[in-house]
C-alpha positions in Angstrom: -13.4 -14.5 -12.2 -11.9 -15.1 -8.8 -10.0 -11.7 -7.8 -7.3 -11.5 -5.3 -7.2 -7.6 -3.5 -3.8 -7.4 -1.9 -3.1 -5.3 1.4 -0.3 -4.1 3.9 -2.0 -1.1 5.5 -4.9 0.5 6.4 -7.4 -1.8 4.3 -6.9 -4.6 6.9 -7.9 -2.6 10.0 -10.2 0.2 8.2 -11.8 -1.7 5.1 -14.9 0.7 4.9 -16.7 0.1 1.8 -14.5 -2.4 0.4 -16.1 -5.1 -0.4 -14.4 -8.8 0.0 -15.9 -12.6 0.0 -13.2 -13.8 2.1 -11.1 -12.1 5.1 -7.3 -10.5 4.6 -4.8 -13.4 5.6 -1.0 -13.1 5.2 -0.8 -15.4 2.2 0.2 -12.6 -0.5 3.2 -12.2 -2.3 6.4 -10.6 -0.4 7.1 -7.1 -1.9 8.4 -3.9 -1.3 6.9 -1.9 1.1 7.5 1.7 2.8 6.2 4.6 4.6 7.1 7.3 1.5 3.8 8.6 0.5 2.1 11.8 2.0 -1.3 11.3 2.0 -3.9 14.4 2.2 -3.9 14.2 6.4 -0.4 14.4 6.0 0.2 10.6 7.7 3.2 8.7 5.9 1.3 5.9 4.1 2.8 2.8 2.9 3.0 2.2 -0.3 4.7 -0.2 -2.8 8.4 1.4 -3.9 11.3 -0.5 -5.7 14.0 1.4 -4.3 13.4 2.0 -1.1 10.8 -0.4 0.0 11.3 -3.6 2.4 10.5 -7.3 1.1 7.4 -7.3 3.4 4.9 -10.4 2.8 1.3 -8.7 1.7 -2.4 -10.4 2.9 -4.8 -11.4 0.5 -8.7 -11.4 0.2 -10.8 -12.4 -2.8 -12.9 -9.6 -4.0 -16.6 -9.9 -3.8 -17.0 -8.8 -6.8 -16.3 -11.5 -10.5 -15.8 -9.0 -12.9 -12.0 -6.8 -12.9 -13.7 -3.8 -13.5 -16.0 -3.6 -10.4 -13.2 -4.9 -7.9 -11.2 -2.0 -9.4 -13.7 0.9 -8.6 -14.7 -1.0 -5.4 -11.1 -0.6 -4.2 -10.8 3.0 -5.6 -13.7 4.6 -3.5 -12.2 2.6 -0.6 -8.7 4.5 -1.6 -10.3 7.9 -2.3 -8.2 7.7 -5.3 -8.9 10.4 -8.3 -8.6 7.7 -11.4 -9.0 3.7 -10.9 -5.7 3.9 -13.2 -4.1 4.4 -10.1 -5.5 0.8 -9.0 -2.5 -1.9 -10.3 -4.0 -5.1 -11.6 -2.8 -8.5 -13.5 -5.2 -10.1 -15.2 -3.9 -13.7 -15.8 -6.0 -15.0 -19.0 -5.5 -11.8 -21.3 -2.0 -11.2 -19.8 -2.7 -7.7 -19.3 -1.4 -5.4 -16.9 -1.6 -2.0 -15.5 0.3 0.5 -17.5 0.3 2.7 -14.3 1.9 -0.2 -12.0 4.3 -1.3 -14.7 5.8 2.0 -14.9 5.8 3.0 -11.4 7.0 -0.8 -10.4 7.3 -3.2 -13.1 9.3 -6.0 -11.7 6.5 -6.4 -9.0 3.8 -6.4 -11.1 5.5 -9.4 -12.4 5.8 -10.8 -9.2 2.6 -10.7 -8.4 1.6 -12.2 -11.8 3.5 -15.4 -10.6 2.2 -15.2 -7.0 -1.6 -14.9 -8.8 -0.8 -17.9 -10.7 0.5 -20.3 -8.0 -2.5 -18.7 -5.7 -5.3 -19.5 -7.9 -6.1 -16.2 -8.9 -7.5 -15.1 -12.2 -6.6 -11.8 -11.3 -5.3 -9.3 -8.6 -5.7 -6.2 -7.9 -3.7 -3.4 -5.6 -3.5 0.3 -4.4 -0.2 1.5 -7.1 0.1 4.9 -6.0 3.3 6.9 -6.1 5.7 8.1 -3.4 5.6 12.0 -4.2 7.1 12.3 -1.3 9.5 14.8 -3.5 7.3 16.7 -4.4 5.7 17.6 -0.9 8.7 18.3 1.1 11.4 19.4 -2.0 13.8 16.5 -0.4 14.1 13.2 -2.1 12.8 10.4 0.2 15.3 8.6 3.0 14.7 7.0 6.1 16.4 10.2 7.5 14.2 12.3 5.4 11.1 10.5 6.9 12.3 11.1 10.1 12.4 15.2 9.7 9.1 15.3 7.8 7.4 13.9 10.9 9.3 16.0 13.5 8.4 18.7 11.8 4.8 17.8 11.9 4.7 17.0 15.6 6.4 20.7 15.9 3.5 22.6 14.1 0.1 20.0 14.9 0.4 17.4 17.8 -2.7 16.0 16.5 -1.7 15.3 13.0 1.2 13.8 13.9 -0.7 11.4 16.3 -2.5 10.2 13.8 0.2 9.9 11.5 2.0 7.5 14.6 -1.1 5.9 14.9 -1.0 5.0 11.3 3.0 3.5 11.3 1.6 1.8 14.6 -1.0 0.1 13.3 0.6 -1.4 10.4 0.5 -5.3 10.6 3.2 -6.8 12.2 4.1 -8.2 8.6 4.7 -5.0 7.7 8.6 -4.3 9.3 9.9 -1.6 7.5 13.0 0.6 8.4 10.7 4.1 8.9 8.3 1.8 11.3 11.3 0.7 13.4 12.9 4.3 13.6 9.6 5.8 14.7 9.3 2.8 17.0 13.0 4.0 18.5 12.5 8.2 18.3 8.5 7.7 19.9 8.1 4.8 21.7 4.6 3.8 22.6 3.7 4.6 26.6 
């Protein structure tokens, strides 16, 4: 089974473990990207969010792996992620679907179904984590909101909060999204 892995972040710079048979190159689908998650470092990460995320085009690699269920936990231990429910897939053939993508963004799992098809994928598989963002500051998420959160970070750890600008920094230049060009504007680079 030939496996697409899609990526807009960190997985193209910091692959670690994960294992592909071809390189990332910006020939994924375009979907909606933003800075809204906290991850456990406390960096904004990017994840995919249908109302607040930025038509961004993603990279593709094919998975090393033929079978859905290795490429899954492959990309989970690269993720650190608790469940590989949190990983989205499509599978093509059986028409199935993640019930965790679908519910946290179903029209792009569709999207990506179509992409997949037109690709030559038999599958494809993705990091479909949630914003929480909520949940971790008690304010819903906003470009304005994003702004504060990392202001107060660089008030109470100057180190987190580099690596949190090294994070938005590094993000492909694909990967324009309204919280990257604000932090661009507030922090410059030297």
């Amino acid at each position: 089974m030939k496996i697409a892995i899609l990526g807009w972040g960190s997985l193209l710079w910091d692959p670690k473990d994960l294992q592909c048979a071809t390189q990332f190159e910006l020939t994924g689908p375009s979907l909606p990207i933003e800075f809204c998650r906290i991850s456990k470092d406390h960096r904004l990460t990017l994840i995919i969010d249908e109302d607040f995320g930025t038509l961004c085009q993603t990279y593709a690699a094919t998975s090393a792996f033929n079978t859905l269920e290795e490429a899954m936990e492959n990309l989970r231990l690269r993720e650190g992620m608790f469940s590989v429910a949190d990983v989205g897939f499509v599978e093509l053939h059986s028409q199935e679907r993640s019930r965790v993508a679908v519910k946290r963004h179903p029209h792009v799992v569709e999207s990506i179904a179509d992409w997949a098809l037109h690709a030559g994928y038999e599958a494809v598989i993705w990091t479909a984590l949630e914003s929480h963002f909520e949940d971790r500051t008690t304010e819903p998420f906003s470009v304005s909101a994003a702004m504060r959160y990392l202001e107060a970070l660089k008030q109470r750890d100057g180190q987190v909060f580099a690596r949190a600008l090294t994070y938005i920094r590094r993000a492909p230049d694909a990967t324009q999204t309204p919280v990257r060009e604000r932090t661009a504007a507030q922090w410059p680079e030297a």
